[in-house]
Structure formats: C-alpha cells, structure tokens
C-alpha angles and dihedrals in degrees: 000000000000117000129256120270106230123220109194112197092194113214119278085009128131110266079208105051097041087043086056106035076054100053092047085057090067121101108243095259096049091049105045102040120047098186094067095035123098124264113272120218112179127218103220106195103264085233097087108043101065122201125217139174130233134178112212135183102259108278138175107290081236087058102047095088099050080049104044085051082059089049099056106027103111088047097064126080110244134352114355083205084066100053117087107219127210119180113222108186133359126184129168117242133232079250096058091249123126112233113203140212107213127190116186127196131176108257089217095047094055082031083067098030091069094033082071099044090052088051093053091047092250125142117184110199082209151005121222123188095241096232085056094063083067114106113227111227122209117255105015134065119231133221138190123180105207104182112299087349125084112194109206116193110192112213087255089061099245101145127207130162109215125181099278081235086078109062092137093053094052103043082060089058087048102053098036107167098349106115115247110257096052116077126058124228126227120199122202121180144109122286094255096057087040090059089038096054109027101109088053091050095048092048077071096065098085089070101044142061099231142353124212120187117214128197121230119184091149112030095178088062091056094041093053089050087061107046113091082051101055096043103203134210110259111228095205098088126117109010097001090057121137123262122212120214122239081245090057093042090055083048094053097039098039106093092045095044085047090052088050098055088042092059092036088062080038088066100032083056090050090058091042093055086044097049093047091050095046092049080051094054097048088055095054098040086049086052102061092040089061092042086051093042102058096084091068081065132089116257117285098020130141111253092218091070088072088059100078087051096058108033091102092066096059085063085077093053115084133185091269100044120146105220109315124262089209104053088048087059087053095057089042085055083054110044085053088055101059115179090326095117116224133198111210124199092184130011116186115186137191135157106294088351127098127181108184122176125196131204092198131007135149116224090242086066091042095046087046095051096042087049087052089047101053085053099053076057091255121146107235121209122182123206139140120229118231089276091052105244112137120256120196122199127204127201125185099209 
C-alpha cells in the first residue's frame, strides 16, 4: 500500500499559499488525477486543536459528545456552538464516572481549511493535530518546541501544548503524581530553539532522571515516521466526514456487484437449461402416449389424432415426474384391449381412473372390452351423458 502523501499547515502560516506551494510539489499525475494519487492525510498545528478533560455521569457512547460540549464549555474561549468536538479517549472510573479526552477545533477554520483544499483539487482522507501524530514512549515524557508552542506527551499518552515560556508548569502537569527523580525527558526541536531555550530546559533536570536533546530541521519527516505509531484521532467525523463520489462508491461496490450479476445469470441459465429439459421431456413423454395409443384407434389412423385427447394429462408431468401414473394406466387401457379397435371421442385420464366416451359403439365391442377390463382388475361402470353418447368409467380398487 502506497504511503500517504502529508500536508503540514505550519503554525501562523497561509492555508493558501502552503496549500499551493504543495500542490505544486506534486508530480503531474498525482495532481491532476485523484483516482491514481496517493491518499492525502493533512498535519493542522496542534495549537489550535486544544485538548481538555471532563469527567461526566456515565452516559450512552452516542450521547458523550453533546455532554462533554456541556463539561467544558466555560473553559473554552468563545461559543461552544462554533467549536467542532472529537473525543479522544473515554474510560469509566472506579467511581462509575466516564473521564473524557477532548480534543476542540474551530468549525470555520476547518470550514476553510477544506474550502482551499477543495480549490486546489485536493481531498484528505483526514486531518491530525500534528502533535498527535507523536508516539508516547514509556517511561519517559516527550517534548517538541514548535515556535512559541511547546507539545508535552506524558508516557500515558495524555497531550497539552503549553507557551514554550512555561516548561516548569507544564512539567508539573506531566509528571502529575509521579515523584521527581523517575521519568526521563525527551526534547525535540530545531537547533535554534535548542540553543534559545536551553537554560530553561536544564533547569528541569532536578526533577527527572535524564534529559536527551533531540535535533529537528524537518519536523514533518519526524512526524510521518510516527504516525502509524501514534495512531491519532481523525477530525473529519460528524459533520466533517468524509463524503465519497458517486465515481469512488462504484470503485468500492463494483466487484461485488460484479459477483453478484455473474450468479444471478448463473441461476437464469439454470432455469433455462431446466425449462428446456423439462419441455424435452414432455415431448418425449407425448410421443410414446400417442405411439401407445394408437392401438385404441381404428386401423389406418393417424396417430396424431390421439394427442389432443390426451394433452390434458401432460399438465400433471413436471420436469421432475417419476414414471407417470398416467401413462401406466394407459398401457394398462391398452394391454386390456388387445387387438378390439376403439374410436374415442373423449378420453379423460388420472392415476387408477379412466373416463372414456364413445360416439358409436355395439354392445358386442363394449361386452368384449368390459370383459377384457375386469380382467386387467379394473372396476367397470356404464352411463350415458345428456347427448347420449356412452360413457365408461374405470376404477382401479
């Protein structure tokens, strides 16, 4: 997976001029197509995204954010409404209370922030506080002086920017309860601020067990190799989320929408193939009734002419029949006629069940095949339908 590319907004700078000078820093693909360039995560100064603790009744995750608003509100500067909240870290107490990590950013100034990004064609998938991109390390407490602002990291991982003019005050707040004398300090800034506030820094020695001094020329290439460490919070959450094109969604859905096309003509084939076997099936199945059939005929006709008789029985076969029962009281018809020709006029036909109607028939033909029938075990009933043509039921007990 490629790397993300960083975007540092350096504190005080012009989010217009460092959006442009980095996006003339791009190679030409990566500028101009944003499917094929790599993913861009942007560094806001830590500054301005304060971070405050609260300690709240224990409350619905869902509910934490609109309550922690209420907690800290008359410790922020301005409108609490214009402040965009991320919480950063909740645990419950011993006590049964929820303590709570807040981090507070202005909503207009992120407002802008991606208002120029998007001008510049430009679509960070997140936006770190760039102190939080710092790792904390266990047993020692880290510090990086960025300009007028110094960033401290206790080994728990709790965060605070403090003026750089107030080391002492906020190696108190580091080192909370922890007697003097067991946590290290490590100190990460340019030369420049390492020469300009060294006295300040080793008038922290007394309360620590070491002190090492670390050079910066190039903080977002520290800050990049600590990332994945550090795991930061993303700003861009509620509101600020980010929203996917219609373009990226169709990315992201295609191969399983894809998958799924592919099964669904799977299964219409399926039934093709099913349909076409079963209507296979039926014409054989319509073939030999009418070959066996033709016996019932008289001599020299066409065997066709038995189909239409008999094409209300093929609405009981299906594409999965055993042998027909039908069909097997067909053959048994036939068997019991033996070689006494007979012209039907309707034939109705259901398992162990036979209806059979005749336009002309003597009584010699209908006493031979009756005789035929009650040997072939059949139940042989005798009654003429309102038009007077003889109708003969057969009944397999």
């Amino acid at each position: 997976m490629n790397q993300p590319l960083l975007l540092h907004i350096p504190t005080g700078a012009s989010l217009e001029t460092t959006i442009a000078s980095f996006k003339l820093s791009l190679s030409p693909l990566a500028a101009d197509d944003a499917h094929s360039a790599p993913v861009l995560v942007v560094l806001v100064p830590a500054a301005l995204v304060p971070r405050l603790s609260a300690t709240l009744p224990n409350v619905p995750s869902h509910k934490l954010r609109h309550a922690a608003a209420y907690a800290i509100e008359d410790r922020l500067v301005g409108d609490i409404e214009l402040q965009h909240l991320t919480v950063v870290d909740s645990r419950v107490a011993s006590t049964g209370q929820v303590e709570l990590e807040i981090a507070s950013i202005e909503r207009q100034w992120l407002n802008k922030l991606l208002s120029e990004l998007d001008t510049a064609g430009l679509k960070p998938i997140a936006v770190y506080a760039d102190a939080d991109c710092i790792a904390s390390k266990p047993g020692d407490v880290l510090l990086w002086i960025d300009g007028e602002d110094s960033h401290w990291i206790t080994p728990a991982g709790l965060r605070r920017t403090w003026p750089v003019d107030a080391l002492q005050e906020a190696l108190d707040w580091s080192l909370g309860t922890t007697p003097a004398g067991t946590l290290g300090l490590r100190v990460h800034a340019s030369a420049a601020n390492l020469q300009r506030h060294r006295p300040a820094i080793d008038a922290l020695r007394t309360r620590l067990v070491s002190i090492q001094l670390h050079e910066l020329e190039r903080p977002l290439d520290w800050l990049g190799r600590e990332l994945e460490a550090a795991r930061p919070h993303n700003l861009l959450h509620n509101e600020f989320a980010l929203q996917q094109t219609h373009s990226e969604r169709w990315q992201r859905w295609r191969w399983p929408l894809r998958i799924a096309a592919a099964i669904v003509v799977v299964f219409l084939a399926q039934i093709v193939l099913d349909l076409t076997m079963a209507a296979s099936r039926a014409r054989t199945l319509e073939e030999r009734i009418a070959i066996q059939a033709s016996a019932l005929l008289p001599p020299a006709s066409a065997s066709t002419n038995v189909v239409p008789l008999l094409e209300r029985q093929l609405v009981t076969v299906t594409s999965r029949s055993a042998p027909s029962p039908t069909l097997e009281t067909l053959n048994s018809l036939i068997n019991a006629s033996g070689a006494n020709p007979m012209k039907l006029d309707v034939m109705d036909l259901q398992p162990g069940r036979a209806t059979l109607q005749f336009g002309s028939a003597t009584p010699e033909e209908v006493a031979a095949w009756r005789r035929a029938w009650s040997a072939e075990g059949w139940q042989v009933s005798e009654r003429n339908d309102p038009q007077g043509a003889l109708v003969i039921e057969l009944v397999r007990p």
